[in-house]
N, C-alpha and C positions, 0 to 999 in steps of 0.2 A: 504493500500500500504506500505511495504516495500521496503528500498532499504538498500543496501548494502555497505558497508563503507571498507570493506576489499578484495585484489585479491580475487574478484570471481570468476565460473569459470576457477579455475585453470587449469582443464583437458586441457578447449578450450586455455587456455594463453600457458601452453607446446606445444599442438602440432602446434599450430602457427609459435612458436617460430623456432622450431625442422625445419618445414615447410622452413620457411626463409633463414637458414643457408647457401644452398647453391648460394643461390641469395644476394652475399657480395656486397660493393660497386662499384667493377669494373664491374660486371653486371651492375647496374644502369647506371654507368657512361658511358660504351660501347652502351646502347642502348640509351642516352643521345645527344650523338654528331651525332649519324644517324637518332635523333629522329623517333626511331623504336616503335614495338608497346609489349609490354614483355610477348607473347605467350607462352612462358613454363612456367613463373611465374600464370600467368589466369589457364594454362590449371593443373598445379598444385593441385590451390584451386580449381579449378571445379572438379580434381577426387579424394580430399579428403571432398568432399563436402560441405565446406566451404560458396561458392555460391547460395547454396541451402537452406542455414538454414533458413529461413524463411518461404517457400517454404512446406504448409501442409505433411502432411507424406503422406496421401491419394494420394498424387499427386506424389512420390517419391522424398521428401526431407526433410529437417530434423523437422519443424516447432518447430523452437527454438523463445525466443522471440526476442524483439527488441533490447534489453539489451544486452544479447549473442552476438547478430551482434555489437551493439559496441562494446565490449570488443575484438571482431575478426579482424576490423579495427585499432583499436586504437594498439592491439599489431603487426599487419604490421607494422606499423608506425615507433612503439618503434624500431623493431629491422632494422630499415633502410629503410625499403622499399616502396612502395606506391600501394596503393588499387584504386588509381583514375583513374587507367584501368579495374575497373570493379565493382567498387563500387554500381556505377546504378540501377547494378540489382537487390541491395540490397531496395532501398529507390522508383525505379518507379514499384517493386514488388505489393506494397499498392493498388493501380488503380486497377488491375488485379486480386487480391483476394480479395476486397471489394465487386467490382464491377462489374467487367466480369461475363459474362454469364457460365453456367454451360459446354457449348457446347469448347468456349472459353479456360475455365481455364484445360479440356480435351484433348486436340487439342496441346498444347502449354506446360501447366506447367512439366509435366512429362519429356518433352527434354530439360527445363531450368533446372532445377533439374539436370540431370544427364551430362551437359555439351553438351548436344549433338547440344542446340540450346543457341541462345547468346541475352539475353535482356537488352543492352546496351545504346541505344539511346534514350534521352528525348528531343523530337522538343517543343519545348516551347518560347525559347527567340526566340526576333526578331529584325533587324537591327535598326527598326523606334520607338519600345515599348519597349525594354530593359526589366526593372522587372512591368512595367506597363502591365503586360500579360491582365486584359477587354480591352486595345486597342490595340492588334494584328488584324494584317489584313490578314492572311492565311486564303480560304474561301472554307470551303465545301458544295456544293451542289448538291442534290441528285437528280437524275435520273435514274428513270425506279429503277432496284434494285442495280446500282451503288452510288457511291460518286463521285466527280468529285471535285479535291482538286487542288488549287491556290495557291500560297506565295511562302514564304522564311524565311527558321529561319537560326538561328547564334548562336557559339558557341555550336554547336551541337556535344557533343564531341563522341567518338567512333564509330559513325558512318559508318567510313569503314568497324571497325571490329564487329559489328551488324549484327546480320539475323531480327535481329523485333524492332520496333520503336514503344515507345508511343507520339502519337500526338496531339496534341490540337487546334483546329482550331473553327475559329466564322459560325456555321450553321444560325444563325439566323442575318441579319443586325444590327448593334447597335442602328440607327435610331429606329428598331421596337421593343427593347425589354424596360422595364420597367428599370431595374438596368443594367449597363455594365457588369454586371461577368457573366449575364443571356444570352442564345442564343451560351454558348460554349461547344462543345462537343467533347471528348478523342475519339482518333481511336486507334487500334492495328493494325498497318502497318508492315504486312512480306514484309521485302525490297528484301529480294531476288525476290520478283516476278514484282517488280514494276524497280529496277535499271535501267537506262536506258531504260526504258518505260515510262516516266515523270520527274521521279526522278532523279537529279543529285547531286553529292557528291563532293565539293572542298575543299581540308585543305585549314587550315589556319596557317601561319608561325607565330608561336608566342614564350615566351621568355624560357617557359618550353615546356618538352614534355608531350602534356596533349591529344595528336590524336581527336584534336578539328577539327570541320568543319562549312563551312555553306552549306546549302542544300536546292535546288530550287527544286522548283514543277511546273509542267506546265501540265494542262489537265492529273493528278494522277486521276489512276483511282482506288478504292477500292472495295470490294465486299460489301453490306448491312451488313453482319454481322461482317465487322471490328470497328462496334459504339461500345465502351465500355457503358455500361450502360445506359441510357435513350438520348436522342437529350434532345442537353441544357442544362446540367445539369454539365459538363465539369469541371467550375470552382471548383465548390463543390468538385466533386471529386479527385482533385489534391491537393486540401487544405491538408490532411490525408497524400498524399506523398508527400509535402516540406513541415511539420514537422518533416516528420520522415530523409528527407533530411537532414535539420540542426541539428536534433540531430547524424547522424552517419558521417557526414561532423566534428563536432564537435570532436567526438572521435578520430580522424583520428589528428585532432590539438593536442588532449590529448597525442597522441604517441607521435607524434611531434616534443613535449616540452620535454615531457623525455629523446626522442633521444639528442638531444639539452644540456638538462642539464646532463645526464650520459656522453655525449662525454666531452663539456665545466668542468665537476667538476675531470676528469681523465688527461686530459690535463692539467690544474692546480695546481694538484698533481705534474705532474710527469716535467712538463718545469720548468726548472732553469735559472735564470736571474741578477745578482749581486748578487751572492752566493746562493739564497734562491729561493723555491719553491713559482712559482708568483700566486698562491692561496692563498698565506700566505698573500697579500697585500688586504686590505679592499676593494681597486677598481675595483680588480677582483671578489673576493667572492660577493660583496654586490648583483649584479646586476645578480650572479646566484643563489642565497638566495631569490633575492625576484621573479625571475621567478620561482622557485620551488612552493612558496607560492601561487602564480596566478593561477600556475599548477591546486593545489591541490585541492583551491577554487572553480576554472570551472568546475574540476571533480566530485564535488558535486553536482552541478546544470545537468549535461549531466547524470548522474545515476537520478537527480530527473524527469526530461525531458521524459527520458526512460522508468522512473516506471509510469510516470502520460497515456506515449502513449499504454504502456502494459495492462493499467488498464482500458484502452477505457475512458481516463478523458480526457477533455480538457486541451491541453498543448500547446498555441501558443505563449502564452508568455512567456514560460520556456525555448521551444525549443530554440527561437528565444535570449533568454538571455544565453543559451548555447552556442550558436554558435558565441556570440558575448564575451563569457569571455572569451572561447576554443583558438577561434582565434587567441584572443591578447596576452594571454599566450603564443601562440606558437610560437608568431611573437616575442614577447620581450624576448623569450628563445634564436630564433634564432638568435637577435642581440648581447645575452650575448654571446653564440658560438663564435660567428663572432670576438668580441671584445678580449676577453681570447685568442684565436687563431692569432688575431694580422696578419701580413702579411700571412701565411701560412692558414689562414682559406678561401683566394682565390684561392689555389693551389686543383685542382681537386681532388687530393689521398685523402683529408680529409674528403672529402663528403661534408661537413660544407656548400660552396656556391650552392651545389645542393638542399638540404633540404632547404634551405634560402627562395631559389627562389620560392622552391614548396609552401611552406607555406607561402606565403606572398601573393599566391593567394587568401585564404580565409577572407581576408580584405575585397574582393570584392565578390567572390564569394561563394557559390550561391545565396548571399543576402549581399550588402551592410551592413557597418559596420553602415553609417547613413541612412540607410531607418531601420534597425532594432533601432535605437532609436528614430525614428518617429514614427513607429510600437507604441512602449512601450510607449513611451509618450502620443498617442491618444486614444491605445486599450486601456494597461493596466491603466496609470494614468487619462486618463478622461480628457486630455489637448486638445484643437483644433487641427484638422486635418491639417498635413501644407503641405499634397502631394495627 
């Protein structure tokens, strides 16, 4: 395994970039206050393919690796903007090319690929289990050649703007299986043909615009062949996509922080304040000096993370120590921003408190900052389980 220490990639970081431009911050900030959902931004990367790059050629997309896809993320990031309208497709892709049947990935992959279809939605968390997914209680049970599905999940984000959902739900009672993760099994849910025939969709008002919902099921019916790969086996198969989750969650921190530190280190420069440029004072510089460092660090671990998931190694506690340097780098970038900007980093035109807010999600999501070092404490170091 190699990895790379230098912009790699550069083709894909140009047209990224090029990609962005029209999508300044008044864009952001106009679909901010309507919390709207950035339909020319999506439908953008879907028709320069963007979306797709993981996505086999065979199936009509680019089958790039995992690495490529962060670097695709990570320079959204950089140049202002956000991928958490569509990133999903990038990290609940995994389930469905691992896994999925040949009929499945036929049917499906070739309209995700080319935009025409939107794999958006991961039903996973739940109001009562949180990140504890062995004890959710959404319950599928099968009749005749249907599914007949139960529950409710939360935080289900894009979901309105979703045609297909990957879901997860307990076929088998907990009571009757051997371990908890056992008796759960993945569906691929076309919600077009279920909305409003079981399925209901309610946002949920929250501090950013992130087109989150929660989603009730009542007597969902499914066809047999919406099981993604074996009954029961569910757990297993989502393991492969929330690593690749927290590795390209991570990159997206990695932009982040450079957005963060390239605005905070220009601002610095250029604000004058008792004769002198207030980057000249040690209080400003230190604290964007050492989120550069943080930066740099996590970036190294999100390319090792990367090369380990590329190489079909085990990477659970890489990913997971990615997502947890990425993060904190991005968060303590965005408080250097914040602090260097002074009163006017709460002034909208800045961006500054919009970036703030977005990244200070990933403290918490899609995995706690403390269940990943309970993770690392028990998997990796061999300490007592204490969750």
């Amino acid at each position: 395994m190699e990895i790379a220490t230098n912009e790699d990639f550069p083709e894909i970081r140009e047209a990224i970039a090029r990609l962005c431009e029209p999508f300044d911050d008044r864009y952001w900030q106009d679909l901010d206050r309507r919390m709207d959902y950035p339909e020319e931004f999506v439908r953008a990367l879907s028709e320069a393919g963007f979306l797709g790059a993981l996505i086999p050629e065979e199936h009509g997309g680019s089958g790039l690796s995992l690495r490529a896809a962060t670097v695709i993320l990570e320079t959204i990031h950089r140049n202002g903007c956000n991928a958490a309208a569509c990133h999903a497709q990038m990290y609940i892709m995994g389930t469905l090319l691992r896994h999925g049947s040949e009929a499945q990935k036929k049917a499906y992959l070739p309209g995700i690929a080319s935009g025409e279809l939107r794999l958006q939605a991961f039903g996973v968390t739940e109001p009562t289990s949180g990140t504890d997914t062995s004890s959710l209680k959404t319950r599928a049970v099968k009749k005749g050649d249907r599914w007949i599905v139960n529950g409710q999940k939360v935080w289900t984000s894009r979901a309105k703007q979703s045609d297909l959902m990957v879901l997860i739900a307990r076929t088998t009672p907990v009571e009757e299986v051997k371990r908890r993760s056992d008796g759960l099994s993945v569906f691929l849910v076309d919600m077009r043909e279920v909305l409003g025939k079981g399925l209901e969709i309610r946002p949920i008002d929250a501090m950013i615009n992130h087109n989150t919902n929660e989603i009730f099921m009542s007597e969902m019916e499914l066809p047999e062949d919406a099981l993604i790969g074996e009954e029961g086996r569910g757990f297993r198969y989502i393991l492969d996509g929330m690593n690749a989750e927290r590795i390209l969650i991570s990159s997206e921190c990695i932009g982040d922080a450079r957005w963060f530190i390239d605005r905070a280190s220009t601002y610095a420069r250029d604000r004058h304040v008792f004769g002198r440029a207030i980057g000249q004072n040690q209080g400003i510089q230190f604290p964007i000096a050492r989120a550069h460092a943080e930066t740099e660090a996590a970036d190294l671990m999100v390319r090792k993370a990367a090369g380990l998931f590329d190489a079909g190694e085990p990477c659970g506690g890489e990913a997971n120590m990615a997502k947890l340097l990425a993060s904190e780098a991005s968060w303590h970038a965005g408080e250097a921003a914040m602090q260097t900007h002074g009163g006017f980093a709460f002034a909208s035109e800045y961006a500054i408190e919009r970036k703030w807010r977005e990244t200070r999600l990933y403290q918490i999501a899609p995995i706690s900052t403390n269940l990943i070092l309970a993770f690392l404490a028990h998997q990796v170091l061999g300490l007592p389980k204490s969750y």
